[in-house]
C-alpha positions as CSV (number, residue, x, y, z in Angstrom):
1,X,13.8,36.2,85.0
2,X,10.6,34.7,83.9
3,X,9.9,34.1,80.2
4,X,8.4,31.8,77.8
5,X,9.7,30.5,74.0
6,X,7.5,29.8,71.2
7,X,6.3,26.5,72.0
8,X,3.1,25.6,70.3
9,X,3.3,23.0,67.6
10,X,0.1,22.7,65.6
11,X,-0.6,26.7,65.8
12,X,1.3,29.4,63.7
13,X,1.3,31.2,66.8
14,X,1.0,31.1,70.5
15,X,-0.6,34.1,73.2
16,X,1.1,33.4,76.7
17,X,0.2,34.9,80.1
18,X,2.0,33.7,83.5
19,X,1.0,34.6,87.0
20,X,3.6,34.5,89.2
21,X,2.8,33.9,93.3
22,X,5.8,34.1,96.2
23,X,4.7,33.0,99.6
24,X,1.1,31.9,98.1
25,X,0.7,35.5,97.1
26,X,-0.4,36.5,93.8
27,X,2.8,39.0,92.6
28,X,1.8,39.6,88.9
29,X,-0.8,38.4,86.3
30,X,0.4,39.3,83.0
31,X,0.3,38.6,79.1
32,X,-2.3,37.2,76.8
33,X,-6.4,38.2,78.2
34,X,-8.9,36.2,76.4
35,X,-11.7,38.4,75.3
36,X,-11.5,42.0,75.8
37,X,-7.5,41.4,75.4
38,X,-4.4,42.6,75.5
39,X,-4.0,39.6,72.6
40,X,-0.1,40.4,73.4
41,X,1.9,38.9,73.7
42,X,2.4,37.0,70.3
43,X,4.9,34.3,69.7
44,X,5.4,32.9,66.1
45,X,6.3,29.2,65.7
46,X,9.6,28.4,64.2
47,X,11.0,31.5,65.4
48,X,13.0,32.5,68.1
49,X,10.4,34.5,70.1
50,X,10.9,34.8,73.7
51,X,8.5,37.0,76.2
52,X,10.9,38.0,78.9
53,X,7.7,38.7,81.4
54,X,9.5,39.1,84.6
55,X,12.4,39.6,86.8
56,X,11.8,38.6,90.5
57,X,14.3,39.7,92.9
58,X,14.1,37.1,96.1
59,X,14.2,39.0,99.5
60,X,14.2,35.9,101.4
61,X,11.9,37.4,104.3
62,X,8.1,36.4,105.3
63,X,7.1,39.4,105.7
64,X,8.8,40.4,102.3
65,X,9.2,37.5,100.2
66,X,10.0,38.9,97.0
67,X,9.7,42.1,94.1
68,X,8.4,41.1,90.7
69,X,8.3,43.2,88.0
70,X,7.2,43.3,84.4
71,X,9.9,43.6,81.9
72,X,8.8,46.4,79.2
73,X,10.1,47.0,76.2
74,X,11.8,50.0,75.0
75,X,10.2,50.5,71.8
76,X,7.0,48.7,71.1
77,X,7.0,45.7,68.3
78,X,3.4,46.2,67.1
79,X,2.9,42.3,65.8
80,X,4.8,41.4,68.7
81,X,4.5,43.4,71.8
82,X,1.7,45.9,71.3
83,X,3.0,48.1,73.7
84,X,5.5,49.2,76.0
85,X,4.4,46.3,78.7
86,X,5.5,43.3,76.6
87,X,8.9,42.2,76.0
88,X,9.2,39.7,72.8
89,X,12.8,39.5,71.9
90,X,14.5,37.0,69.2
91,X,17.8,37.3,70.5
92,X,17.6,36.0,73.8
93,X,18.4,36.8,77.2
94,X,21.9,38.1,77.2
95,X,22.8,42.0,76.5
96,X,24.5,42.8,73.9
97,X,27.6,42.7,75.2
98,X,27.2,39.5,76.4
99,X,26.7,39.5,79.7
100,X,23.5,38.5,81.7
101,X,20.9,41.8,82.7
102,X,20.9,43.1,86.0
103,X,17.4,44.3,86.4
104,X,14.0,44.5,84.2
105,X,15.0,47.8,82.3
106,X,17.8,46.5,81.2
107,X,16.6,43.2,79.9
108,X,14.8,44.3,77.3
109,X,17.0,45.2,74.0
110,X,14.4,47.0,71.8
């Protein structure tokens, strides 16, 4: 799983966007557009924010490197999230039952 915290320390909040590559291969460019937008994600400072962007299963072959897919959420947070394609949780990464998700539609808790 791919994700980032709240992490910016002299701004109330922070807009994050990762690309992630396998093989040297651009997989996914997602989050926080400059500009036209989406301005989602958001992440507050001194919360517990945490964009869960991605989970990338490893496939281990060249011709095959590698699935990445965005991790939506269920029921969009509008100050958060904005939509369904954003993930901003405060509870972390584990379900609620505790254990650790096993794909992107179940990593997501709202």
């Amino acid at each position: 799983m791919v994700g980032a915290h709240a992490f910016n320390l002299e701004s109330p909040v922070s807009h994050p966007h990762v690309n992630i590559y396998c093989n040297g291969a651009q997989m996914l460019s997602i989050g926080y557009q400059p500009g036209a937008g989406p301005h989602f994600p958001v992440l507050e400072r001194g919360t517990k924010d945490m964009w869960l962007a991605a989970w990338v299963t490893w496939n281990g072959n060249q011709g095959d490197p590698c699935k990445v897919e965005g991790i939506p959420s269920r029921t969009p947070n509008g100050s958060k999230d904005g939509s369904t394609a954003y993930c901003v949780e405060r509870v972390g990464v584990f379900r609620s039952d505790g254990g650790f998700p096993q794909s992107a539609g179940e990593a997501c808790q709202h």
